[in-house]
N, C-alpha and C positions, 0 to 999 in steps of 0.2 A: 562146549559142554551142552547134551542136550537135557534139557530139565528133568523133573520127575512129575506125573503127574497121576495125583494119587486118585481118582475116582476111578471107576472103571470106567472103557473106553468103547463098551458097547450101547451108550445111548444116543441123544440126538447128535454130539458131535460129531464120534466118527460117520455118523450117519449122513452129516453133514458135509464131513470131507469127501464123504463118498460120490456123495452128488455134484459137490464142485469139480472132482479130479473127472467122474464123467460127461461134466457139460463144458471141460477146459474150453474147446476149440470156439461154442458159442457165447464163454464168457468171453473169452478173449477178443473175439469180435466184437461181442456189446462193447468192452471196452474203449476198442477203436476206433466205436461211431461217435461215442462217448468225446473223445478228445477231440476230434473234428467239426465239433458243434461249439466245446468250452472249453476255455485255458486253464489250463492245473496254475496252481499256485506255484511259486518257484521254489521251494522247497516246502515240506511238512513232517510233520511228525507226528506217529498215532498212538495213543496208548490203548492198549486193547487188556483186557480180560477173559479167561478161559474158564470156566466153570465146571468144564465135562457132560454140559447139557446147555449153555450159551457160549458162544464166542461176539465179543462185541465192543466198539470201539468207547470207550468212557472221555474221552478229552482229545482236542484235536490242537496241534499247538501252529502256528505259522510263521514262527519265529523261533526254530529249535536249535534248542542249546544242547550240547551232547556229540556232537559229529568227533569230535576227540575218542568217545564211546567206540567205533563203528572199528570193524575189522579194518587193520590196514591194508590188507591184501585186495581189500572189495574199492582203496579208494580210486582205482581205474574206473567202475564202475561209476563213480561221482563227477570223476573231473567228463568225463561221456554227457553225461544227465545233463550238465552244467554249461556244457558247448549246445545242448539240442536248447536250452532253455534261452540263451543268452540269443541263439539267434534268432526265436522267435520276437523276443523284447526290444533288443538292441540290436540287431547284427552289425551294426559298426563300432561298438564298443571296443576297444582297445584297455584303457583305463578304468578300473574300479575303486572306489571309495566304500570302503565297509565301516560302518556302524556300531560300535557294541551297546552292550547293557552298559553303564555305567557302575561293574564291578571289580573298580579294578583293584582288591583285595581276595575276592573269588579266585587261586587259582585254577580251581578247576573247571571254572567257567572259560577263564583266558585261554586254556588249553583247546577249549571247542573253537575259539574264535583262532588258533593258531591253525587247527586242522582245518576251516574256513576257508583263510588265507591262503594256504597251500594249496588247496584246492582250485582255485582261482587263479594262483600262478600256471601250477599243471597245466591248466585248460589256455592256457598262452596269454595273458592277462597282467598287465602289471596292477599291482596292489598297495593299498594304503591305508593306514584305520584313524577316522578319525574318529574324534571323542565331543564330547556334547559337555562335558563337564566344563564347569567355567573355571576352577581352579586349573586345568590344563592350558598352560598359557605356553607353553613351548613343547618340542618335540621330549617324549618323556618313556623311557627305554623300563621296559617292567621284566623280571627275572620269572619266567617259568623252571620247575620242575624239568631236569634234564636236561640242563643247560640250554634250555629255549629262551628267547625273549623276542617280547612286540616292544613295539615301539606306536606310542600313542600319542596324536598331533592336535593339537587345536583347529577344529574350522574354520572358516573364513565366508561370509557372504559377501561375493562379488554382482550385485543387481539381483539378477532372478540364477545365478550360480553358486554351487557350494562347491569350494576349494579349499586345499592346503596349500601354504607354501610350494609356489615351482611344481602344481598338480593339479591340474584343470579334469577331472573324472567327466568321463561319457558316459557315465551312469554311476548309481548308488544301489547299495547294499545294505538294507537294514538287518541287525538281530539285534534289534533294538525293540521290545513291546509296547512302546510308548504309551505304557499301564499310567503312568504320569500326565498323559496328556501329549497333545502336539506338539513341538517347540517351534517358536516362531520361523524360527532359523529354515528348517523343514521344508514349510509353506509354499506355496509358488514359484516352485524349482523346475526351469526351461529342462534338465535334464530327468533321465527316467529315473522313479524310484520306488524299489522292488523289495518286500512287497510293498503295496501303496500303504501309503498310511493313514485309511481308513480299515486297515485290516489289523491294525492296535487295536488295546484293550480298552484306547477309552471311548472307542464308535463301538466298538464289537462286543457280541453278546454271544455266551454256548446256547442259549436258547436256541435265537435264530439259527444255527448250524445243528443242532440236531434237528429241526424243523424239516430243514433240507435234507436233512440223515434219512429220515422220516420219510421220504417220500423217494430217495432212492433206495432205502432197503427194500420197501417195498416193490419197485418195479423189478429189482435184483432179482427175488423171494419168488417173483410170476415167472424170470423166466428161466430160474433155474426149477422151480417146482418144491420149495420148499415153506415153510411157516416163517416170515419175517421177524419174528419175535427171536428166534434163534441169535438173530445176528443183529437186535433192533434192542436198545434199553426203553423200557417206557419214562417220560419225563412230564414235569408241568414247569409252571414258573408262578413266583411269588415278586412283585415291585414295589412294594412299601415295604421294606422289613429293616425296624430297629434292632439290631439283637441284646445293645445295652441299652437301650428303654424299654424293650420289653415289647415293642408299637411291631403289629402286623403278624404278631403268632397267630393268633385265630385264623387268618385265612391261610398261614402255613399249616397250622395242625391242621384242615378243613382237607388241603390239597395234600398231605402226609395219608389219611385215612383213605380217601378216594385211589391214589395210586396203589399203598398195601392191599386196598381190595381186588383190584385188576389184577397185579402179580400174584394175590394167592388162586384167585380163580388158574393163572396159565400154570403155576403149580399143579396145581390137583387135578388139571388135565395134561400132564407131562407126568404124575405120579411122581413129583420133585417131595421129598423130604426135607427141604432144608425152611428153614426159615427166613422170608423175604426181610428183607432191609432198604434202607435206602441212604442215599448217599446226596447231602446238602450242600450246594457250597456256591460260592461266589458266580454271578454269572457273568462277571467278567473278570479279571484275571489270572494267572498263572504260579508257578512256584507251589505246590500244594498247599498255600493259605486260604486260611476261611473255607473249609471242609469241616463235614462232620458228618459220622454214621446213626443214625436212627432206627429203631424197630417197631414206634409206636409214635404216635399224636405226643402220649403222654412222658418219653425225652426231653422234648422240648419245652415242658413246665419244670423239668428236675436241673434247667440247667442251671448250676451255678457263675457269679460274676466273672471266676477266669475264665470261663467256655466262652460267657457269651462275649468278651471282650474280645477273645479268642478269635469267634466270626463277625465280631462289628471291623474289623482295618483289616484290608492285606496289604497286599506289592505299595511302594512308595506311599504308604500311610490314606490309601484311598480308604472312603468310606463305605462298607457295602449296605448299599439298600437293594438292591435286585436280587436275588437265591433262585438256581435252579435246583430241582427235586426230582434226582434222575435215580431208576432205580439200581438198586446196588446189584453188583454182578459180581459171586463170588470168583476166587479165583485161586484151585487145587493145584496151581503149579509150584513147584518149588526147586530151589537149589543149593546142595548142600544141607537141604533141612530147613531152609528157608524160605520162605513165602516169597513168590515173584511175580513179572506180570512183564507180557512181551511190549517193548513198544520199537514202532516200525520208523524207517527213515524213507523220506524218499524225494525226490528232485526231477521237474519234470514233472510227468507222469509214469516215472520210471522207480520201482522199488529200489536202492542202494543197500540198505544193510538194517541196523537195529541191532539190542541188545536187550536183556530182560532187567526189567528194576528189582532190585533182590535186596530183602528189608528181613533183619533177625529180630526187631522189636515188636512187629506189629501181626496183627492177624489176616486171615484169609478174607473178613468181610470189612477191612480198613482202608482206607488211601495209603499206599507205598511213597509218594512221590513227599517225603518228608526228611527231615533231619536223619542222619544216620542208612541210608542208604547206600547199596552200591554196584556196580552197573559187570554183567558180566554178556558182554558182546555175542548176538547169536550165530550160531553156525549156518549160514546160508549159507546151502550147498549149491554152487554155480550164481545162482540169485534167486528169490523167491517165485522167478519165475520160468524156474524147469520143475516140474515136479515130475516124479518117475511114477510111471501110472502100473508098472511091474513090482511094486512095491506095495505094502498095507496102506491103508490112507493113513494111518498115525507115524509114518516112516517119518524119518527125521526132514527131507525135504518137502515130502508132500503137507504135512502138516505147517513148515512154513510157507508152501505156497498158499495155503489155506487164509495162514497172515496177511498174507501180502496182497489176498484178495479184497477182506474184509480193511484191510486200510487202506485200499486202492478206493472202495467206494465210501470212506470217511473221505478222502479226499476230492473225490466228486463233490459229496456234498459241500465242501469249503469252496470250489468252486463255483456253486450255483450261490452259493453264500455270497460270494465279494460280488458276483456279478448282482444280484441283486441289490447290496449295497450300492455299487457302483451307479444304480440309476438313485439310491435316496441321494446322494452323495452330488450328484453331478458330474459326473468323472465322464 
């Protein structure tokens, strides 16, 4: 299904598209110098927003849950990605050990971690999930939807190796965000583990990676010949902030007013009618908690104690004192009448698929990635990366090639992200 999208499609976007579908052949190449200098992350996932005068990536996850989501027809496309990835990492891997979140009442989370697994075997792989919960004390068979079931093992550290039962892994597979922290267990493991585990939530920051966004949209923006803000959110950051003591508003409302002033000036030189917002939220974990939409400094005095309890914990009861303040990107898409927002999958540096977040609760200037959502898989024609250039740029594939661009360079920057980690880090 392809969306509706209700603005009109005569301004910067298709404009936009137009310029990508006519510089395909020197994107494509940037691209490819791109990857011969830096390692893509071994999977990602992008959430992007569409506007009708921005497109542009708002969260970037590296531990995406959802591959359940993803056309089944495109997953030849995965298990591909998944063989070029493994033999950059590992090439002698045989055996993998995959990781989950520790939800095992989510089924629809188990569901992503089923489609994972699959994946993995496809790709010629024997497979095994283990669990990090310490109540898992023996091998423990869980019931999916559709008469699917995993089967979830307890760990084992054998020295500087993490095993199961009768399963010595040549590598490890986190989708695990270890938003909790590192577990010992983890630590100085002789085998590979992908992604590393300072690319969790409790070393990593969205600041830092839009930093990086920041300076690749730019370079993007010079050589396709367009205005980086198109495809660029403006952001700041806030590191002291209580939101239930109340401690560090001032220099949030300080950095709330300075950015609304940036966005309206690129308004009223784009002749945008709408009214800028912004978009607050944890600057480091995932799950849409501790988000919040703002229009003014003076939100942020009206909040009352469930809001602000609301953004002081998210994921595994952490406490947020860091807030990034990125600006809010509307997003006119919709399905069935519903408010959507595309987000990209991809492994390698190789786009796979995607599907849109489709939310009947919530507005066009809200976070989707919330309670009651639900996911309706996009139509990648071929893969986001044939677009037909005989066709309008808003055609159904040109316009996901258009996706697949802008989450291809959200994904760069995660790349320039870990490797920079990689030297605070020691790795």
């Amino acid at each position: 299904m392809v969306p509706h999208l209700t603005t009109a499609l005569s301004g910067p976007l298709q404009l936009l598209e137009q310029e990508i579908l006519g510089a395909m052949p020197t994107i494509e190449h940037w691209f490819r110098q791109q990857w011969q200098n830096h390692s893509a992350p071994f999977y990602t996932s992008v959430d992007l927003r569409n506007s009708g005068f921005k497109l542009a990536p708002v969260d970037t996850n590296l531990f995406p849950g959802g591959f359940n989501n993803l056309r089944p027809e495109f997953e030849p496309l995965c298990v591909q990605a998944v063989m070029t990835a493994v033999e950059k990492i590992c090439p002698d891997t045989r055996q993998f050990l995959l990781i989950p979140e520790n939800h095992t009442r989510n089924a629809f989370y188990l569901q992503n971690v089923a489609a994972l697994k699959s994946i993995l075997q496809r790709a010629g792989f024997a497979v095994r999930i283990g669990s990090l919960l310490p109540e898992i004390t023996a091998p423990t068979p869980l019931e999916l939807p559709g008469g699917q079931h995993l089967v979830l093992e307890p760990v084992r550290r054998q020295g500087n190796r993490l095993t199961l039962e009768d399963f010595d892994p040549c590598a490890i597979l986190l989708n695990n965000d270890l938003s909790g922290g590192i577990p010992a267990v983890l630590q100085g493991l002789a085998q590979p583990v992908v992604p590393p585990l300072y690319a969790g939530w409790s070393t990593r920051r969205k600041s830092r990676h839009f930093a990086a966004y920041d300076g690749v949209a730019k370079s993007f923006a010079a050589l396709v010949g367009i205005d980086p803000w198109w495809i660029n959110p403006y952001f700041s950051r806030c590191g002291q902030v209580d939101f239930s003591d109340r401690q560090g508003l001032d220099c949030l409302s300080e950095q709330v007013e300075t950015l609304l002033g940036k966005i309206r000036a690129k308004y009223a030189e784009n002749n945008i009618r709408d009214e800028p917002f912004l978009i607050i939220k944890a600057d480091a974990g995932t799950y849409g908690m501790g988000i919040m939409t703002v229009k003014s400094a003076d939100d942020l005095q009206r909040l009352n104690r469930k809001q602000r309890n609301k953004m002081s914990v998210i994921k595994e009861g952490q406490t947020v004192r860091e807030v990034l303040i990125q600006e809010g990107v509307y997003t006119y898409e919709s399905v069935e009448s519903a408010v959507a927002e595309p987000v990209v999958y991809m492994i390698d540096h190789y786009v796979v698929g995607g599907f849109y977040r489709v939310h009947t609760e919530r507005g066009i200037n809200e976070n989707l990635n919330a309670p009651g959502a639900h996911f309706v898989p996009l139509a990648f024609e071929i893969t986001a990366i044939a677009p037909d250039q005989n066709q309008a740029p808003d055609a159904t594939p040109n316009r996901f090639y258009t996706y697949g661009v802008v989450a291809r360079l959200a994904m760069l920057a995660a790349s320039l992200e870990l490797e920079e980690m990689a030297l605070t880090q020691g790795d």
